[in-house]
Every structure is written in C-alpha cells, then in structure tokens.
Backbone as a chain_set.jsonl record, in Angstrom:
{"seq": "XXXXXXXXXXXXXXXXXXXXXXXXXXXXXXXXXXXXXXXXXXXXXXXXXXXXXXXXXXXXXXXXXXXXXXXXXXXXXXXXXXXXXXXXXXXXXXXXXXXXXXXXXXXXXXXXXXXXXXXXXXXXXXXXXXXXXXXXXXXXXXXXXXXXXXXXXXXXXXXX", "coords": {"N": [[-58.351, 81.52, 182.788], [-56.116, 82.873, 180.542], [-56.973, 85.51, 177.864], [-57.344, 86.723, 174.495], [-54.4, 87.447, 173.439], [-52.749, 87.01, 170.604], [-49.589, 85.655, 170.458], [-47.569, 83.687, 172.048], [-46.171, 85.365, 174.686], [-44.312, 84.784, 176.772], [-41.372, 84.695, 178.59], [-38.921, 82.653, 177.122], [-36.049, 80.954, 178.071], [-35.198, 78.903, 176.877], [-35.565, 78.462, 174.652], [-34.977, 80.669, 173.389], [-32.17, 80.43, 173.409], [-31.628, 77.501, 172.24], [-32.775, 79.03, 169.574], [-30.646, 81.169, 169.401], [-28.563, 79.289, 169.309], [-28.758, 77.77, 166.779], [-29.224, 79.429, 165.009], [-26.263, 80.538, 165.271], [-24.767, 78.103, 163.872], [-25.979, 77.125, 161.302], [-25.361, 79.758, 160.004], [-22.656, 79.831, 160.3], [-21.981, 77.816, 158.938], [-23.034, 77.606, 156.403], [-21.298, 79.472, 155.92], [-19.0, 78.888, 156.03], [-19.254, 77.168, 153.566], [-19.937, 78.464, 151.879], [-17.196, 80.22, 152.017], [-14.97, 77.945, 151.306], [-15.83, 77.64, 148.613], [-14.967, 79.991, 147.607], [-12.315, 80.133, 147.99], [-11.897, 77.578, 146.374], [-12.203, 78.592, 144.041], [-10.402, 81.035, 144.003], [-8.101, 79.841, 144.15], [-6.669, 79.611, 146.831], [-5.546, 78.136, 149.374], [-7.944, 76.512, 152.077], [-8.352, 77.62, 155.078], [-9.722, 78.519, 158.784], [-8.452, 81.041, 158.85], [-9.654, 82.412, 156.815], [-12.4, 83.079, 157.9], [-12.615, 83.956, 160.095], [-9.747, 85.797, 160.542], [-9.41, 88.973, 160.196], [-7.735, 90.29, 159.067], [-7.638, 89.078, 157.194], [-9.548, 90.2, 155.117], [-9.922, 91.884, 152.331], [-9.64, 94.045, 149.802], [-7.109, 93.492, 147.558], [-6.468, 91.121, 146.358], [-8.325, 88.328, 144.039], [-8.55, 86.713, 146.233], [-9.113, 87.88, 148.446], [-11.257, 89.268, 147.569], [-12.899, 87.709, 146.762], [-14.03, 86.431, 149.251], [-14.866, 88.437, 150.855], [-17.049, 88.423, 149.088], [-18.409, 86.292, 149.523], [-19.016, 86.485, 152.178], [-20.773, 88.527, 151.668], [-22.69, 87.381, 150.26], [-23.466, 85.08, 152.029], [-24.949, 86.932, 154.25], [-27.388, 87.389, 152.398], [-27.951, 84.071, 153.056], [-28.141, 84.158, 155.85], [-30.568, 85.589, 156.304], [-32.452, 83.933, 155.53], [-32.293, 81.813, 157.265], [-33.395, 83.312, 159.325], [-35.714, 83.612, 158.708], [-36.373, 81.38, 158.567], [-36.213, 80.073, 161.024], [-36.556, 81.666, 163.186], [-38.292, 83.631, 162.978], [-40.061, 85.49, 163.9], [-40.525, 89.133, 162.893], [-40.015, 91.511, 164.632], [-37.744, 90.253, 166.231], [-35.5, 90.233, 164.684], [-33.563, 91.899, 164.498], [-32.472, 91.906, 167.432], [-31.714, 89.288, 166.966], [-29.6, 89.216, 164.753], [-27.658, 91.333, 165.595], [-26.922, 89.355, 167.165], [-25.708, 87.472, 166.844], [-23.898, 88.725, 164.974], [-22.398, 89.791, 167.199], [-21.24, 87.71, 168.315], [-19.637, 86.672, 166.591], [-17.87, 88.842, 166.674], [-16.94, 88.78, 169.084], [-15.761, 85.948, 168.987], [-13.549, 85.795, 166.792], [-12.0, 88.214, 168.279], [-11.228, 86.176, 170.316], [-9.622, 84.247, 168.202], [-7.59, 86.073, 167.525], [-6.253, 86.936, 169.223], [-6.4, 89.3, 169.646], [-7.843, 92.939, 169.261], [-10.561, 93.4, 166.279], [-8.87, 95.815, 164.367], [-8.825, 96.74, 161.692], [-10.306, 98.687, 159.593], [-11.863, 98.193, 156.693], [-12.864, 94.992, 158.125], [-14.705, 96.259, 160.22], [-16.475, 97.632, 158.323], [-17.354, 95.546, 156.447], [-18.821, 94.102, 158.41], [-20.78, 95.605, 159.518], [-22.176, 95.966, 157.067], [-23.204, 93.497, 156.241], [-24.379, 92.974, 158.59], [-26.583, 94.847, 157.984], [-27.544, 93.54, 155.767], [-28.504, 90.818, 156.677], [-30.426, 91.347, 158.768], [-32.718, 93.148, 157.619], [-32.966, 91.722, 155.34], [-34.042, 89.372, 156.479], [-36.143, 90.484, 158.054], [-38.092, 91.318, 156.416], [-38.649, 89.027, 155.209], [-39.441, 87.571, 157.126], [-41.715, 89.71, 158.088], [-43.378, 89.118, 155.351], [-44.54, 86.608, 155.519], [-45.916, 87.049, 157.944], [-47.701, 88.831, 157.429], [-49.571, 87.524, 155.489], [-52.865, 86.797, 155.021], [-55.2, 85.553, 157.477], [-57.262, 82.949, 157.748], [-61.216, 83.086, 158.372], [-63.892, 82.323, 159.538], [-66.341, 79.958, 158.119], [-64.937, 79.392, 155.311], [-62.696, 78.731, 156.65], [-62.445, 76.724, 158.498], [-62.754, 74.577, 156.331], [-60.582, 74.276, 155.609], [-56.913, 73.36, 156.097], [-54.924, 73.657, 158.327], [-51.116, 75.095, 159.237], [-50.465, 75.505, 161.281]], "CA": [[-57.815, 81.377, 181.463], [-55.628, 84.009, 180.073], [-57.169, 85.203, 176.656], [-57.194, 88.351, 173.887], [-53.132, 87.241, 172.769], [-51.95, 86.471, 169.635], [-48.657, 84.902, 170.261], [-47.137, 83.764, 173.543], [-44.813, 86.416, 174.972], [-43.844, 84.342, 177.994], [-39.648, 84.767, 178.191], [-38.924, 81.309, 177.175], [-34.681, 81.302, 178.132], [-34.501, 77.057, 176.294], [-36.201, 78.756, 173.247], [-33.921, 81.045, 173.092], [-30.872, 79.739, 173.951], [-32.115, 77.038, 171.045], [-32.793, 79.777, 168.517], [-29.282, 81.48, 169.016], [-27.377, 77.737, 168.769], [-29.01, 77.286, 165.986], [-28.718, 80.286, 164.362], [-24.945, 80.233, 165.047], [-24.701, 77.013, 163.581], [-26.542, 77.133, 160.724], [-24.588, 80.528, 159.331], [-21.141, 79.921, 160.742], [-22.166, 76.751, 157.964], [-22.901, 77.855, 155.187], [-19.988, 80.646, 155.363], [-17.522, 78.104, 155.812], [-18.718, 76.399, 152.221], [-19.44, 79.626, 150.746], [-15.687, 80.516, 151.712], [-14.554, 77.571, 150.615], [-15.756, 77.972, 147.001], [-14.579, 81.065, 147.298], [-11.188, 79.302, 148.049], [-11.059, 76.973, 145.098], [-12.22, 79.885, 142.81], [-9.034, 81.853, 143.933], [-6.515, 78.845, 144.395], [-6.441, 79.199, 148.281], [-6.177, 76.724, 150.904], [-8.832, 76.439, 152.867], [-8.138, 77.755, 156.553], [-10.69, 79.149, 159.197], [-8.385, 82.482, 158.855], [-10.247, 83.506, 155.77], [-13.555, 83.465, 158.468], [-11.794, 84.284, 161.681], [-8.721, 86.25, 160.928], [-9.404, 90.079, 159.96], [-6.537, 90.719, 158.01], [-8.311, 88.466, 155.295], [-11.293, 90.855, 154.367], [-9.414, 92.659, 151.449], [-9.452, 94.065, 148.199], [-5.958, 93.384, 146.926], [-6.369, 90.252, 145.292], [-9.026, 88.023, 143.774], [-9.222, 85.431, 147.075], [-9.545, 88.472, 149.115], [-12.699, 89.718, 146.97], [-14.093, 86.403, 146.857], [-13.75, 86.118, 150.758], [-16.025, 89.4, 151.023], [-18.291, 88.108, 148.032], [-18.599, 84.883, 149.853], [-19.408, 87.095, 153.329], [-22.244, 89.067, 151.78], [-23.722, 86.469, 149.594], [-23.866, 84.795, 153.586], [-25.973, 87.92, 154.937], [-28.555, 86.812, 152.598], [-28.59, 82.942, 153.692], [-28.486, 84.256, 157.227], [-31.908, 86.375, 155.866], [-33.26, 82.662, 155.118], [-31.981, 81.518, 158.434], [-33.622, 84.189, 160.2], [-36.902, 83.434, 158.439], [-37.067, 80.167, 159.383], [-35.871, 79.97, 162.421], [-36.603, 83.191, 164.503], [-40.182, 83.989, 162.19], [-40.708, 86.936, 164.41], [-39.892, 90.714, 162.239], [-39.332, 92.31, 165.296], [-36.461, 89.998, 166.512], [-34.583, 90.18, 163.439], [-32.27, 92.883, 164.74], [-31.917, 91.275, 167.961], [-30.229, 87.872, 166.401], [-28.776, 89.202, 163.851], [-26.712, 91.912, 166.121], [-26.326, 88.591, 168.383], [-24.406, 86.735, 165.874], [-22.033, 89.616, 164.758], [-21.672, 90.446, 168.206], [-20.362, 86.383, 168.852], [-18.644, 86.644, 165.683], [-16.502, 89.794, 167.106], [-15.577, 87.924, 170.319], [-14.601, 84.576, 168.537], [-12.628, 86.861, 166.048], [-11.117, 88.37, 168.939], [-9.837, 85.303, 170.581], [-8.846, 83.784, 167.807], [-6.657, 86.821, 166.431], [-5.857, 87.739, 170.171], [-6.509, 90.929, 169.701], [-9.401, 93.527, 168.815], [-10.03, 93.926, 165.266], [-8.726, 96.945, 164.033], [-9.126, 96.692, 160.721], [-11.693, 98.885, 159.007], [-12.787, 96.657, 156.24], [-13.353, 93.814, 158.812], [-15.894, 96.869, 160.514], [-17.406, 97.833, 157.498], [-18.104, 94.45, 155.64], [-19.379, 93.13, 159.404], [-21.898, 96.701, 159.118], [-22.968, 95.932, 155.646], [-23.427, 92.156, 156.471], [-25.555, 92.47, 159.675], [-28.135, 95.175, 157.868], [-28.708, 92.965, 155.237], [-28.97, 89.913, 157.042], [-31.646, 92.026, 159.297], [-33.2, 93.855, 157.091], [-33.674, 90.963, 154.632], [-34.594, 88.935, 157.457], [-37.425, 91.141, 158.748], [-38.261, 91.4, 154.929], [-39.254, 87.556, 154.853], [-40.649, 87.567, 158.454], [-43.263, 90.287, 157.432], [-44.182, 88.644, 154.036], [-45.286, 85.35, 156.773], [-46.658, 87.549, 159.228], [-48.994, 89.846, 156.926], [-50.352, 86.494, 155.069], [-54.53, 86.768, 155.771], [-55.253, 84.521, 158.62], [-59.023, 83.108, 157.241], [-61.803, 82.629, 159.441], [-65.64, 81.777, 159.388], [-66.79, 78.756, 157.205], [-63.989, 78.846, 154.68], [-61.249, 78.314, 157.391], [-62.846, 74.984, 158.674], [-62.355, 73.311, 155.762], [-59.043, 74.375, 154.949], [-55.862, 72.434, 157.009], [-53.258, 74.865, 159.029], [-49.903, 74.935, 159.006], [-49.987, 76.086, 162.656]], "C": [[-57.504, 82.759, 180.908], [-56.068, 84.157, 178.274], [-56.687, 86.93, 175.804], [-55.68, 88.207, 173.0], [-53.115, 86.828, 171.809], [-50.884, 85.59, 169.666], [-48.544, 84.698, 171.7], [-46.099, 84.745, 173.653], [-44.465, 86.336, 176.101], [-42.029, 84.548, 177.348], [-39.383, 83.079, 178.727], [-36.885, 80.923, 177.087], [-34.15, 79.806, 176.846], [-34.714, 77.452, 174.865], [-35.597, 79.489, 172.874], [-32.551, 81.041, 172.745], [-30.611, 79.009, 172.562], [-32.003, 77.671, 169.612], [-31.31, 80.317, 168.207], [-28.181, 80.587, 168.64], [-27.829, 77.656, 167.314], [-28.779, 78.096, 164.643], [-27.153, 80.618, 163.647], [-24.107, 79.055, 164.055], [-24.994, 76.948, 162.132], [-25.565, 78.409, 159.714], [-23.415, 80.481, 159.114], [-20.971, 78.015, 159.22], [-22.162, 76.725, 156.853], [-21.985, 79.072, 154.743], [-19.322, 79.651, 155.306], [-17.809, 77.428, 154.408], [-18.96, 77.309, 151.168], [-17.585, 80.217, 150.515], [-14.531, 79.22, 151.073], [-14.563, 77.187, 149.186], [-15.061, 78.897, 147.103], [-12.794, 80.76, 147.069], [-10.642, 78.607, 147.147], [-11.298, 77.345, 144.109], [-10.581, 80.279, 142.568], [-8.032, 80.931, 143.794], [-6.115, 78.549, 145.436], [-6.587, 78.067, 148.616], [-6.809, 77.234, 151.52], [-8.083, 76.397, 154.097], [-9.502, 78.553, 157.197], [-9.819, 80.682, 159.208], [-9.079, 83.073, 158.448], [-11.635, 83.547, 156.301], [-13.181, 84.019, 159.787], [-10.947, 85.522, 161.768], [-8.925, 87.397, 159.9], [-8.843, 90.707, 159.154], [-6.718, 90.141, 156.594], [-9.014, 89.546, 154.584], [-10.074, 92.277, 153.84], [-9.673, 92.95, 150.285], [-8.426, 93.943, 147.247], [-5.707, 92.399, 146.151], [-7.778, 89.55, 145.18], [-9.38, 87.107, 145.523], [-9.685, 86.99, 148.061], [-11.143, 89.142, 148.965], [-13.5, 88.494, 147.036], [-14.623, 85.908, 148.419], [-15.027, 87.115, 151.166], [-17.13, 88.979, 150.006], [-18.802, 86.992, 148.956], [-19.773, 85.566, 151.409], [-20.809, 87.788, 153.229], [-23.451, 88.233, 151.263], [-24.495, 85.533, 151.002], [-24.88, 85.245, 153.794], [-26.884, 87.435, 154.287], [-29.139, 85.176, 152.359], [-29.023, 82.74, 154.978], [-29.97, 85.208, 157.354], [-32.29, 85.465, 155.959], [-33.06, 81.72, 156.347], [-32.589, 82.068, 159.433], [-35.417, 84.282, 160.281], [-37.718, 82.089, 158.989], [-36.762, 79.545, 160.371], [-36.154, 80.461, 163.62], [-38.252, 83.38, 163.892], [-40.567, 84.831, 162.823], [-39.847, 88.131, 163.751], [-38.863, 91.289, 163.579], [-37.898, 91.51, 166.296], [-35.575, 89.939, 165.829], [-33.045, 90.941, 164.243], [-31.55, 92.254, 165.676], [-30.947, 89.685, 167.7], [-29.362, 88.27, 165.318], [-27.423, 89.929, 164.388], [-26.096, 90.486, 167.072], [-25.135, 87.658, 168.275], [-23.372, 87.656, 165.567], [-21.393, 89.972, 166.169], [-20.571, 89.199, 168.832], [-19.639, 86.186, 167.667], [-17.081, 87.526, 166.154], [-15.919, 89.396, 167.955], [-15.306, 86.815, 169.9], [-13.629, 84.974, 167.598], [-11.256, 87.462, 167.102], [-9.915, 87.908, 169.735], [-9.372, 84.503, 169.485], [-7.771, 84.36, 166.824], [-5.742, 87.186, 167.746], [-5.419, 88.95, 170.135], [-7.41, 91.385, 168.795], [-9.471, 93.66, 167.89], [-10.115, 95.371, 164.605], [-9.129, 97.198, 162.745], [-10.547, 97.397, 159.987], [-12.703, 98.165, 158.06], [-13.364, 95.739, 156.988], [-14.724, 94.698, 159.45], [-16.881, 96.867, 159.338], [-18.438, 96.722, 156.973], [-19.101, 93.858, 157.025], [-20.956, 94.095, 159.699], [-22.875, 96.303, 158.159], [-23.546, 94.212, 156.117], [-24.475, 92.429, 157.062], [-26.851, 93.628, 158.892], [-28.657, 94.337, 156.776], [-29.176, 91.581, 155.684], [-30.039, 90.346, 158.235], [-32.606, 92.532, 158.666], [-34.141, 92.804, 155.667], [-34.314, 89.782, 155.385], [-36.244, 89.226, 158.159], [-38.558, 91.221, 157.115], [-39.109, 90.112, 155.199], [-40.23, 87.287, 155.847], [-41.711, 88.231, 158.242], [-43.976, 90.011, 156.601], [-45.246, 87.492, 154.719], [-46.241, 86.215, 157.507], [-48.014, 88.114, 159.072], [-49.496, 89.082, 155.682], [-51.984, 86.857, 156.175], [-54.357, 85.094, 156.509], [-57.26, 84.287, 158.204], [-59.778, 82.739, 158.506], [-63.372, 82.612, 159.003], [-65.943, 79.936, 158.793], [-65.852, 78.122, 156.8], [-62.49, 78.124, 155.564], [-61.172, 76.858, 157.922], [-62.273, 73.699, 158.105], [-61.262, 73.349, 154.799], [-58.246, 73.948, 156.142], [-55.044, 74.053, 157.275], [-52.679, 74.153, 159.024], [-49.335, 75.08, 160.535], [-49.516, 74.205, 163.515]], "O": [[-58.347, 83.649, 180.796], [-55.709, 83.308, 177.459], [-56.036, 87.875, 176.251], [-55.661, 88.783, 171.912], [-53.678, 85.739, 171.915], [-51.033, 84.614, 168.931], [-49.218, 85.33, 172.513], [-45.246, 84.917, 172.783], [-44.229, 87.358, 176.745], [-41.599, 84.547, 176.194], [-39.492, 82.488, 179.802], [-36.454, 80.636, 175.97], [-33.11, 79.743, 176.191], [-34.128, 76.865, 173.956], [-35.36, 79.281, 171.684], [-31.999, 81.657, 171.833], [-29.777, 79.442, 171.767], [-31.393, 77.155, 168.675], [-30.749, 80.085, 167.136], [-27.198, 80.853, 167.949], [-26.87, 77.393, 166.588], [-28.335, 77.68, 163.574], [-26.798, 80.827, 162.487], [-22.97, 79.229, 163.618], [-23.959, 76.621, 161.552], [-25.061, 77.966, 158.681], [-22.899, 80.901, 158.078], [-19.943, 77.434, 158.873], [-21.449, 75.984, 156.175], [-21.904, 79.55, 153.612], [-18.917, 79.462, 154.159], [-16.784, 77.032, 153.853], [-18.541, 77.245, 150.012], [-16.952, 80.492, 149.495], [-13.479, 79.502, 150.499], [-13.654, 76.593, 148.605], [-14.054, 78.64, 146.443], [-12.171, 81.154, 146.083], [-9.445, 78.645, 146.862], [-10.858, 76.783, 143.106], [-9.816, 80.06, 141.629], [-6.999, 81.321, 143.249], [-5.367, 77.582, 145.577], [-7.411, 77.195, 148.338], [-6.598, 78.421, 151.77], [-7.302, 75.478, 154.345], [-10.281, 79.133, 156.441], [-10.524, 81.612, 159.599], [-9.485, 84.105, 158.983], [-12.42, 83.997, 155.467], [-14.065, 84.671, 160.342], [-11.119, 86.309, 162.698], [-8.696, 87.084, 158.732], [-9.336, 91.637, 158.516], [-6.295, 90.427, 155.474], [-8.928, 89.62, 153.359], [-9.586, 93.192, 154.504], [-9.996, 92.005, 149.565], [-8.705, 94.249, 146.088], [-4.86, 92.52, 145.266], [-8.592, 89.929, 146.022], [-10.561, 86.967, 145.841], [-10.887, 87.004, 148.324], [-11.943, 89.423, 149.858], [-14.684, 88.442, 147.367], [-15.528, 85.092, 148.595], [-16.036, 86.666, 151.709], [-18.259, 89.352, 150.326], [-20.033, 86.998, 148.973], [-20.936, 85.218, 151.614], [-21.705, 87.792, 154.073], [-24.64, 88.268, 151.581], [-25.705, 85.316, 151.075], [-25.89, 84.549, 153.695], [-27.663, 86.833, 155.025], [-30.194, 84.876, 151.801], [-29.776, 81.87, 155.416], [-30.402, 85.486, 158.473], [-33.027, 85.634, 156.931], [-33.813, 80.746, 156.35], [-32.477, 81.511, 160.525], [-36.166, 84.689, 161.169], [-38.814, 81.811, 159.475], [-37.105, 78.375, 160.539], [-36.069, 79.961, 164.742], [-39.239, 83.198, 164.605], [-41.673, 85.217, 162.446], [-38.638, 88.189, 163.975], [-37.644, 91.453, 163.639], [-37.161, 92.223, 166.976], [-34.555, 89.506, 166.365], [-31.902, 90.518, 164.412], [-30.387, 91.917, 165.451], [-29.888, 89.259, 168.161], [-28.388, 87.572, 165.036], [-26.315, 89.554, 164.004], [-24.988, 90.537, 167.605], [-24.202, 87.263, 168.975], [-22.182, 87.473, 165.821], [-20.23, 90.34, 166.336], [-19.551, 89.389, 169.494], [-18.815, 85.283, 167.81], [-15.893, 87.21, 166.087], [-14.69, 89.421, 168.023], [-14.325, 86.389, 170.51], [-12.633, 84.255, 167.68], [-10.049, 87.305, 166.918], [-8.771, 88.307, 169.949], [-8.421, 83.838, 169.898], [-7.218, 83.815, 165.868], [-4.626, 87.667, 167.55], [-4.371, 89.491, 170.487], [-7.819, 90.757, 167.818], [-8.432, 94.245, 167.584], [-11.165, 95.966, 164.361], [-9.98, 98.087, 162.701], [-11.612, 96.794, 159.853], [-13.82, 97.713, 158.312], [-14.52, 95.494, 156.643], [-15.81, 94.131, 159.328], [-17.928, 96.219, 159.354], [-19.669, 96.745, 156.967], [-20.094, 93.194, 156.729], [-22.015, 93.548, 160.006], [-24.095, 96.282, 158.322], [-24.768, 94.207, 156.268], [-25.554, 92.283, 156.487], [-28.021, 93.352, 159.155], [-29.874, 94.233, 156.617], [-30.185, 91.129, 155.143], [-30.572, 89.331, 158.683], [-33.667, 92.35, 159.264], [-35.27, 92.949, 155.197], [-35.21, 89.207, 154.768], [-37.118, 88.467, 158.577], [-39.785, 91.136, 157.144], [-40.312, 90.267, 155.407], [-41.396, 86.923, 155.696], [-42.766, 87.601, 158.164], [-45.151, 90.374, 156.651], [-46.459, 87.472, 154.515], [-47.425, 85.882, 157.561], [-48.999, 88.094, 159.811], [-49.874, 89.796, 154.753], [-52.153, 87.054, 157.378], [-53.755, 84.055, 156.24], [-58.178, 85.098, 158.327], [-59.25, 82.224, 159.491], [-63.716, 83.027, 157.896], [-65.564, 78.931, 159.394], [-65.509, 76.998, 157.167], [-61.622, 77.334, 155.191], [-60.24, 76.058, 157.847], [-61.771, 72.656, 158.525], [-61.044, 72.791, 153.724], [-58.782, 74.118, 157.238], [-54.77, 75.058, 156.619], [-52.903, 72.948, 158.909], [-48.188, 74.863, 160.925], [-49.076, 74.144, 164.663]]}, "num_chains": 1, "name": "protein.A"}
C-alpha cells in the first residue's frame, strides 16, 4: 500500500482529455452569449465572425468594443470554469494556455490564415492572464481552506 500522498498524481489521459472538453465547451459557451448581448447592444447580427474572425476585435465602433468587453468579461467566467472544473492552482496556466492555444488554431482555420492582427494578440494576452491568474486565485482560496482533524472532524460531513 502506497501511502504519505495527498492527491493522486497518477497521469490520468480520460481525466484529462475530459477536463479540456469540458473546459472548451463550457467557455467557447458562455462567449458565444456574452457576444451575443454584446450583439443586440450594438445592433449586430449575430455571426461566429465576431468569435472566430480577427478582424472583429476593434476599437472603431461600439459592436467592436462590446466584442472585446464581451471577451474579457469571458476571462473571468473562464476563472469560474477553471475553479470548478480543473480545482488544481498549479494547472491553471496549463488549461488556460490550452484553450487560447485551440482558440488560435480554430481561428486559424476558420480565417485561413494566421492572425496577424495585433489587437486579436493583445486582447488573447490580456484574456488568458486573467483567466489564469483569476483562476489560480479561486483554486488557492479551496486549496488553503483548514482541512480539520481529531474529534471535531468526525462529527462534521465532507465534501470530499
């Protein structure tokens, strides 16, 4: 009997695999109905350009600002996504770079071609530290909760 661990840190590929679908899923979700408020704020039609297509993420008119308002207000539901989904601090970075990094190649094929666009870098910069950063934020508040033990812990119920 293997003992002394805290968590399991077997490499579990289904648990993974799991966590990143879900992740994907879950953000790529609530951007699409944050962008579409953002959409019948400005007057737009609703297309997946204004999440897909690079040339959206502007400051020149109101749908274009609401498109980036819509994008960061995201980063922190993908913070609340990251909390309860992933619950480990130190993977924060890893899913959160894992999603912008499958954001940049579905971006790519569906613009067929790389995006150049600095804005589309920047806002996708600013996005992933705070959806990491507020991510690891929530995971540590969980993590560095007292864990009780002796008497009192008995006759209190876990959550585990």
């Amino acid at each position: 009997m293997k003992g002394g661990t805290f968590r399991n840190t077997q490499w579990d590929p289904t648990l993974l695999t799991s966590q990143i679908i879900s992740m994907q899923c879950c953000v790529y979700f609530s951007l699409g109905l944050l962008v579409f408020v953002a959409n019948k704020l400005a007057g737009d039609n609703y297309t997946l350009d204004h999440i897909f297509e690079y040339h959206e993420i502007h400051i020149y008119d109101l749908g274009g600002r609401l498109v980036i308002g819509a994008f960061v207000a995201n980063a922190f539901v993908a913070s609340l996504a990251l909390w309860c989904i992933v619950r480990r601090a130190k993977l924060c970075l890893d899913f959160s770079c894992t999603f912008h990094l499958l954001h940049l190649l579905i971006c790519w094929w569906y613009n067929r071609s790389f995006p150049a666009n600095a804005s589309w870098w920047l806002l996708n910069v600013i996005t992933g530290t705070i959806m990491c950063i507020g991510g690891e934020f929530l995971c540590l508040q969980t993590e560095m909760k007292e864990i009780p033990v002796g008497y009192a812990a008995l006759n209190q119920k876990s959550d585990v």
